[in-house]
DRENDONU-405422 format. One record per atom (N, C-alpha, C): x negated, y, z negated. Coordinates in steps of 0.02 Angstrom, whole numbers, padded with zeros to 5 digits, always signed. Layout:
% DRENDONU-405422
XYZ/...
This chain:
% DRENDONU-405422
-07035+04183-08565/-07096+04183-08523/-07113+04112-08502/-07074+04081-08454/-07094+04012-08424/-07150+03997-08415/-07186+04062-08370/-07265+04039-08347/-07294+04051-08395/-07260+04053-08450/-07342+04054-08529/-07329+03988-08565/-07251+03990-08582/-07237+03936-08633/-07218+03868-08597/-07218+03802-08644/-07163+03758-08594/-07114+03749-08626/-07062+03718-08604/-06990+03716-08622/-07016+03686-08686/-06960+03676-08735/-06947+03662-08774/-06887+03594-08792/-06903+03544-08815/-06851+03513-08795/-06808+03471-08877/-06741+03491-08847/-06696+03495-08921/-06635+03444-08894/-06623+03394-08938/-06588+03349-08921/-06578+03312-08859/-06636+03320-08833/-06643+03284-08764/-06625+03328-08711/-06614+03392-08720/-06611+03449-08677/-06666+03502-08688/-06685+03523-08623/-06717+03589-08617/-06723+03651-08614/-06762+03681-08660/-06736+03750-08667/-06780+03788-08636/-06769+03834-08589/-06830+03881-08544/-06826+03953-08584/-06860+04004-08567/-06849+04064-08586/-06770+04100-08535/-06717+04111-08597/-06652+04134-08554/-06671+04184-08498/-06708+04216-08476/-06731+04241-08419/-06711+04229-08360/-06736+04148-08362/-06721+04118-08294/-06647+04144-08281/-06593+04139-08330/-06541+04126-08308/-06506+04220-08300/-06517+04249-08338/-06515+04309-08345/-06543+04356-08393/-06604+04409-08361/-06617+04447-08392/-06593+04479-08459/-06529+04527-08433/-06488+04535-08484/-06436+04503-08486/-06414+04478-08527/-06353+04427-08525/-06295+04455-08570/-06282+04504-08536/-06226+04556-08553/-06144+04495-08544/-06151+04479-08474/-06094+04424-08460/-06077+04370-08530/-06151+04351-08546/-06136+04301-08581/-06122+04326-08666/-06124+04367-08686/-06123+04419-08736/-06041+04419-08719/-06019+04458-08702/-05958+04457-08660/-05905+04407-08669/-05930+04338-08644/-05867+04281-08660/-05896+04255-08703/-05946+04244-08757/-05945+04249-08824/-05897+04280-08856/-05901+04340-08839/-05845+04376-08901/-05780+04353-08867/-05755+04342-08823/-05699+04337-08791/-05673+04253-08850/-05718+04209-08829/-05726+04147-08863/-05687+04134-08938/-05768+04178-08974/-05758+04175-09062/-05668+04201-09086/-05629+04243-09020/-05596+04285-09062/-05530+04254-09057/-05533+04228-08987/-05481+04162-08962/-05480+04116-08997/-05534+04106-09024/-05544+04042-09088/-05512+04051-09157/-05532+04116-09150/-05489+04136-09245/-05423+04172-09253/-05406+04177-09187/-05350+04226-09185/-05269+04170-09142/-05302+04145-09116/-05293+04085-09097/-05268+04095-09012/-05268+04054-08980/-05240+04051-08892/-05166+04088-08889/-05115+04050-08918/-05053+04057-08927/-05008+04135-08963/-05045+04154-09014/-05064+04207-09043/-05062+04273-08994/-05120+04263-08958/-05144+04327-08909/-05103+04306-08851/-05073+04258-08829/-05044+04251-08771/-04950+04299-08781/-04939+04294-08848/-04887+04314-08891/-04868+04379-08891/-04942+04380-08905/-04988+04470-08946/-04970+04510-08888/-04998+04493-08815/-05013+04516-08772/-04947+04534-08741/-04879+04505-08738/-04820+04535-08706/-04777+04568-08757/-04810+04559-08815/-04777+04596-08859/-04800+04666-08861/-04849+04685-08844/-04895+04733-08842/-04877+04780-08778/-04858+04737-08725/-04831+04785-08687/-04757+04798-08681/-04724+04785-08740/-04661+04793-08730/-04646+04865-08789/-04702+04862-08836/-04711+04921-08879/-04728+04950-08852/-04765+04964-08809/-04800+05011-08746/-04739+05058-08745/-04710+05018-08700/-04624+05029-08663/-04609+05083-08713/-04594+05067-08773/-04545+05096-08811/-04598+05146-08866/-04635+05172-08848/-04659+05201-08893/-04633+05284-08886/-04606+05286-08842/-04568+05357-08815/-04503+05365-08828/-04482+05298-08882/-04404+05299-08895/-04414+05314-08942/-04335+05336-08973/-04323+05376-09059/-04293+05325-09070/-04308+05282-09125/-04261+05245-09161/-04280+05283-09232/-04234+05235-09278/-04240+05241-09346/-04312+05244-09377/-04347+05235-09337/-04406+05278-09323/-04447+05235-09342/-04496+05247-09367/-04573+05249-09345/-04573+05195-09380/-04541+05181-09456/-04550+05108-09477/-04537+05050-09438/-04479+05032-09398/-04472+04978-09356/-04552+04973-09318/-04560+05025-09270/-04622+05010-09237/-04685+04990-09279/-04695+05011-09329/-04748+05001-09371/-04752+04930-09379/-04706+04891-09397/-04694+04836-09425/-04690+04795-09364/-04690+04803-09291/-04733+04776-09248/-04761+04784-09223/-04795+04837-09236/-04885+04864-09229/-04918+04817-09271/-04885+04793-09319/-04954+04750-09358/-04946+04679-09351/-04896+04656-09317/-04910+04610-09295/-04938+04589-09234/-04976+04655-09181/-05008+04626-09153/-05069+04613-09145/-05088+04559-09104/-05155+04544-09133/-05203+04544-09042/-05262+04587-09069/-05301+04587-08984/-05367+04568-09011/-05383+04546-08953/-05474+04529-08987/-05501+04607-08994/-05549+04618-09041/-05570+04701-09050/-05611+04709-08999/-05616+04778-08980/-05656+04819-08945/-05726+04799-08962/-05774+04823-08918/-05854+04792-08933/-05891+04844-08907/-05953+04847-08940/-05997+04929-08917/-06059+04838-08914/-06085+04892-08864/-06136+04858-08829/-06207+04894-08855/-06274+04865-08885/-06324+04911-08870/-06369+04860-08858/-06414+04921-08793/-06448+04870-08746/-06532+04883-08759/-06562+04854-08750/-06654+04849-08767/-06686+04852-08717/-06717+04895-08689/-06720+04869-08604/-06810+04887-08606/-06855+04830-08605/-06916+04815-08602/-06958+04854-08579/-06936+04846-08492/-06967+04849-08438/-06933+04909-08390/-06935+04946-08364/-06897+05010-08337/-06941+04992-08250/-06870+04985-08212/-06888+04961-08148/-06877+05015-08097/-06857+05077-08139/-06864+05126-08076/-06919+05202-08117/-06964+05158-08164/-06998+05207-08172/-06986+05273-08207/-06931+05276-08223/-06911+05346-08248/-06944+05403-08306/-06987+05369-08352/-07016+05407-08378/-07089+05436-08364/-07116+05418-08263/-07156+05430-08256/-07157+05503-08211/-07186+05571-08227/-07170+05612-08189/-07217+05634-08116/-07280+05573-08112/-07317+05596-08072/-07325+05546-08024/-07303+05542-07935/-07334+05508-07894/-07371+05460-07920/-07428+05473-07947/-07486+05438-07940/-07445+05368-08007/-07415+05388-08045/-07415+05347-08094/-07363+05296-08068/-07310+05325-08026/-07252+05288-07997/-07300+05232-07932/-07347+05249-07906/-07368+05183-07845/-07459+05162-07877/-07437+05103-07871/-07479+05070-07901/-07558+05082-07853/-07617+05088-07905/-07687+05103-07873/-07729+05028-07874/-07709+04981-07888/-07744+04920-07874/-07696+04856-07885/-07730+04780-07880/-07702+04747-07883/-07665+04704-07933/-07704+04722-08005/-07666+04710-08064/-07596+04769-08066/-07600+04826-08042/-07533+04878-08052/-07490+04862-08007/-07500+04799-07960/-07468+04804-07892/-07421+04725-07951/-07454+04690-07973/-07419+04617-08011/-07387+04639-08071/-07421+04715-08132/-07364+04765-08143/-07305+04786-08133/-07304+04816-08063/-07219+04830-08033/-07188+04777-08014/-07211+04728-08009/-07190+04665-07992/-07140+04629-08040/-07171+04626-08078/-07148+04622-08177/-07097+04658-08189/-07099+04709-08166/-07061+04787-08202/-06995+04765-08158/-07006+04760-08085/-06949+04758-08039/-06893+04698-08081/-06930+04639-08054/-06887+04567-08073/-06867+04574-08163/-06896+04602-08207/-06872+04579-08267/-06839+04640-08296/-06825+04698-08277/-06788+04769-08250/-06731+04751-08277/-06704+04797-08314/-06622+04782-08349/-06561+04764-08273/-06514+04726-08286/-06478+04685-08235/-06394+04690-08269/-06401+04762-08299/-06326+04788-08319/-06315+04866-08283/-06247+04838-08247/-06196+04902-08230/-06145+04915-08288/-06128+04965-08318/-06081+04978-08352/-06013+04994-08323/-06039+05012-08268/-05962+05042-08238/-05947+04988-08220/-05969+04912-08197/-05931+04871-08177/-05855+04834-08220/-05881+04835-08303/-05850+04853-08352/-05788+04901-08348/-05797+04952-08352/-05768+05013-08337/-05704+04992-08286/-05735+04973-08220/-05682+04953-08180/-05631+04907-08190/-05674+04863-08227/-05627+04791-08246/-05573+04819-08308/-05579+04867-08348/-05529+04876-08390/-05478+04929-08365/-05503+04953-08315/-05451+05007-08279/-05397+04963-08239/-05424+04918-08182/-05373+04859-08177/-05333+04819-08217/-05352+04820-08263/-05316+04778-08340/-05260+04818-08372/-05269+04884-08364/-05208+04914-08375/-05174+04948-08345/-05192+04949-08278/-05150+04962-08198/-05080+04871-08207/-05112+04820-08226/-05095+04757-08226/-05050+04728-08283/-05049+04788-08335/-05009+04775-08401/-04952+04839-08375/-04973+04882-08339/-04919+04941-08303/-04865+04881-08281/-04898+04860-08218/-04844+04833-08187/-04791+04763-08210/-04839+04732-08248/-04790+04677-08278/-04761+04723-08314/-04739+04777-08349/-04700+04802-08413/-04645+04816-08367/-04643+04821-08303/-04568+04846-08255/-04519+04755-08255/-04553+04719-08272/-04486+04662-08288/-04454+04660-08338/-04457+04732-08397/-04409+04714-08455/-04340+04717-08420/-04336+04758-08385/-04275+04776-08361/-04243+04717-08289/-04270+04712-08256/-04258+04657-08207/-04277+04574-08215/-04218+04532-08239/-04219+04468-08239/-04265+04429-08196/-04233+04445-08125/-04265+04412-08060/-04349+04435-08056/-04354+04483-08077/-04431+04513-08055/-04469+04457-08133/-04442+04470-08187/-04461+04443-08235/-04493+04354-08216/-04436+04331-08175/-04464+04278-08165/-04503+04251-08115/-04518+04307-08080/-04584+04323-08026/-04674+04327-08046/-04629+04353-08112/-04694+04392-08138/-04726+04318-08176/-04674+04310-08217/-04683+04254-08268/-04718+04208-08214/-04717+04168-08167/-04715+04128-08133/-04802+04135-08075/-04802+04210-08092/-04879+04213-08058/-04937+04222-08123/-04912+04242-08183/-04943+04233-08254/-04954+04159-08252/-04927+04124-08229/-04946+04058-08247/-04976+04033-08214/-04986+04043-08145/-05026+04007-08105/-05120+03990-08131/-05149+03958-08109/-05209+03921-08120/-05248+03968-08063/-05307+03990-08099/-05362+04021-08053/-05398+03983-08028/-05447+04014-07985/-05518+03952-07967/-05556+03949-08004/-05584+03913-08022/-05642+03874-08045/-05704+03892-08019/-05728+03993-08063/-05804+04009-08049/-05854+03975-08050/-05871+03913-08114/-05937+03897-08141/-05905+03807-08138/-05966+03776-08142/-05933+03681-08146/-05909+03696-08209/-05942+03725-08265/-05958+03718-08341/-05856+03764-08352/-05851+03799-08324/-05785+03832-08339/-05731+03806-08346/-05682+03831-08398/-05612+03789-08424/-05576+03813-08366/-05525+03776-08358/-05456+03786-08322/-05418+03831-08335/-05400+03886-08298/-05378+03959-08362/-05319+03976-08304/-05265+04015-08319/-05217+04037-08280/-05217+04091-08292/-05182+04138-08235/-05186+04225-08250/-05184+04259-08305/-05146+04241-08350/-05109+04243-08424/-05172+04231-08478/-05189+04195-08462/-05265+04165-08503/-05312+04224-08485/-05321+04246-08436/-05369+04312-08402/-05362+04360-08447/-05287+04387-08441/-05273+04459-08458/-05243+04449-08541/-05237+04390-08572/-05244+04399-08636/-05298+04431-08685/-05345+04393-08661/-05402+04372-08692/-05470+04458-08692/-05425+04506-08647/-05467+04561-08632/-05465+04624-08673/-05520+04647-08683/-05547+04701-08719/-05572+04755-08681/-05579+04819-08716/-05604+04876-08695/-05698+04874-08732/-05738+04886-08667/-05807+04905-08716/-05803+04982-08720/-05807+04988-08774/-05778+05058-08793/-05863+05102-08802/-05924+05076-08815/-05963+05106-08823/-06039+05056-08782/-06102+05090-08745/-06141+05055-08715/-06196+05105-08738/-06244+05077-08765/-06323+05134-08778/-06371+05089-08763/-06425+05114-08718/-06465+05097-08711/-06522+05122-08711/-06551+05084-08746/-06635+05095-08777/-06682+05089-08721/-06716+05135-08693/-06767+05116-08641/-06845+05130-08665/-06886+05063-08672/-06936+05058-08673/-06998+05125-08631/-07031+05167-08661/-07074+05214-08635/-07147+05163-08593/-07144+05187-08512/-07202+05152-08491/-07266+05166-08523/-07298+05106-08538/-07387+05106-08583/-07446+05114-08504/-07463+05194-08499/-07516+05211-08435/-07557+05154-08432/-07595+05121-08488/-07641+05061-08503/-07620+05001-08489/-07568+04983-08491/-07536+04918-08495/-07585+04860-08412/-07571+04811-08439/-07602+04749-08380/-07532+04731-08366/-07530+04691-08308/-07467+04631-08305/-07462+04603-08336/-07533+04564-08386/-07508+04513-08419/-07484+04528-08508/-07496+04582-08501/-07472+04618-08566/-07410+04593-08602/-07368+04592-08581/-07299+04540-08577/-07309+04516-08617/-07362+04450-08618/-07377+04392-08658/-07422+04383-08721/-07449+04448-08747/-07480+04485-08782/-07463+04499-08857/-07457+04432-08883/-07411+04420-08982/-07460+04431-09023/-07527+04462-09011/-07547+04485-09073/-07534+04535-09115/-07544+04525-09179/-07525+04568-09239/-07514+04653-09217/-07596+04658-09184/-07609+04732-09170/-07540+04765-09123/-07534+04707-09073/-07476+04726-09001/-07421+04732-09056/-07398+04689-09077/-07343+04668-09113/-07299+04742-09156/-07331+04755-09195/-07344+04823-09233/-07336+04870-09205/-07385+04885-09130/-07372+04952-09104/-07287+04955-09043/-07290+04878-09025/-07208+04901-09019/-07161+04904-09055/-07169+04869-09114/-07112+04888-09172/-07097+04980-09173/-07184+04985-09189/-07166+05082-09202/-07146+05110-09139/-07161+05085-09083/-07131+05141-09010/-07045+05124-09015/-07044+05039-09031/-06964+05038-09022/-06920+05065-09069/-06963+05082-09143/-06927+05114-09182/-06913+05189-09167/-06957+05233-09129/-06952+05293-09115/-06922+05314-09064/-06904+05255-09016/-06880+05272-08951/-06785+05255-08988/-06774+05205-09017/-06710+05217-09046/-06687+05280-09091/-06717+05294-09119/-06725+05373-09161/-06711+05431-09109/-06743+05419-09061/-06732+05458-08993/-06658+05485-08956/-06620+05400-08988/-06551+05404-08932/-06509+05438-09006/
């Protein structure tokens, strides 16, 4: 809450309410885990992990001496784990738990700086965008797995794995295709908790840390999770 608090300042840097930068910061949640797991599992590791992984792919439809060989490089590979997401969502910007006209358009000018609130600070996650990004990821492990067999294509492939992407953010490392599609996970699970609109509520309610407030959203947020 910028317009209540002021920054805060920690080692000669400033800290605002993460808001400014994103509501929900699902993204940044996201290459966190991508981060911690690259860190412990190591770069080299998952870059390893990752063509080894699709070469078991390949062969998981073959009969060998069976199932022990594969086993014994099933465990050596290593992926960052899957991640379930659960989301808290405050403020509900399309109203959904209201069933009457009258409650959905605002009757004065404090309900009008209300939806105002509700709109801008409104959860700022698609899941399916997710969704899409891992369906391409293994459309993309399809097609590199067709160079076991072809040398020449192999070194096509190899050779665009390596290339260097652009540079999204100033703050962003130098990463090549290979670095992309290592490092990726499935979100295998997303729940989200939606806050029930309060008929009473002010705009400035938001900013509202007394004991009494404090308490009665603990118990709505405890009942509305009980809910899902």
């Amino acid at each position: 809450m910028p317009e209540v608090y002021a920054y805060e300042d920690i080692d000669g840097r400033k800290f605002w309410d993460g808001g400014l930068m994103s509501n929900t910061p699902i993204k940044e949640l996201i290459e966190a885990h991508k981060k911690y797991w690259e860190k412990r599992i190591g770069s080299k590791n998952l870059e390893d992990s990752f063509r080894r992984n699709l070469k078991s792919k390949e062969g998981k439809g073959e009969k060998t001496n069976g199932s022990l060989k594969l086993q014994e490089q099933q465990q050596y590979i290593q992926r960052i784990p899957d991640l379930e997401i659960y989301i808290v969502n405050l403020l509900d910007p399309k109203q959904n738990n209201s069933n009457t006209i009258m409650t959905m358009v605002p009757e004065d000018f404090d309900g009008v700086k209300d939806r105002h609130l509700d709109i801008k600070l409104g959860k700022g996650y698609d899941a399916k965008t997710d969704g899409l990004y891992t369906d391409y990821v293994n459309l993309i492990e399809r097609l590199i797995s067709l160079e076991d067999n072809d040398e020449s294509l192999k070194e096509k492939i190899n050779g665009i794995l390596g290339e260097f992407t652009p540079k999204r953010f100033i703050n962003e490392e130098i990463k090549r295709n290979i670095d992309i599609l290592k490092s990726t996970f499935k979100i295998v699970k997303v729940i989200q908790i939606q806050r029930k609109d309060d008929d009473d509520s002010i705009s400035g309610k938001f900013a509202d840390f007394t004991s009494e407030t404090i308490n009665k959203l603990i118990k709505e947020g405890y009942n509305d999770a009980l809910s899902k």
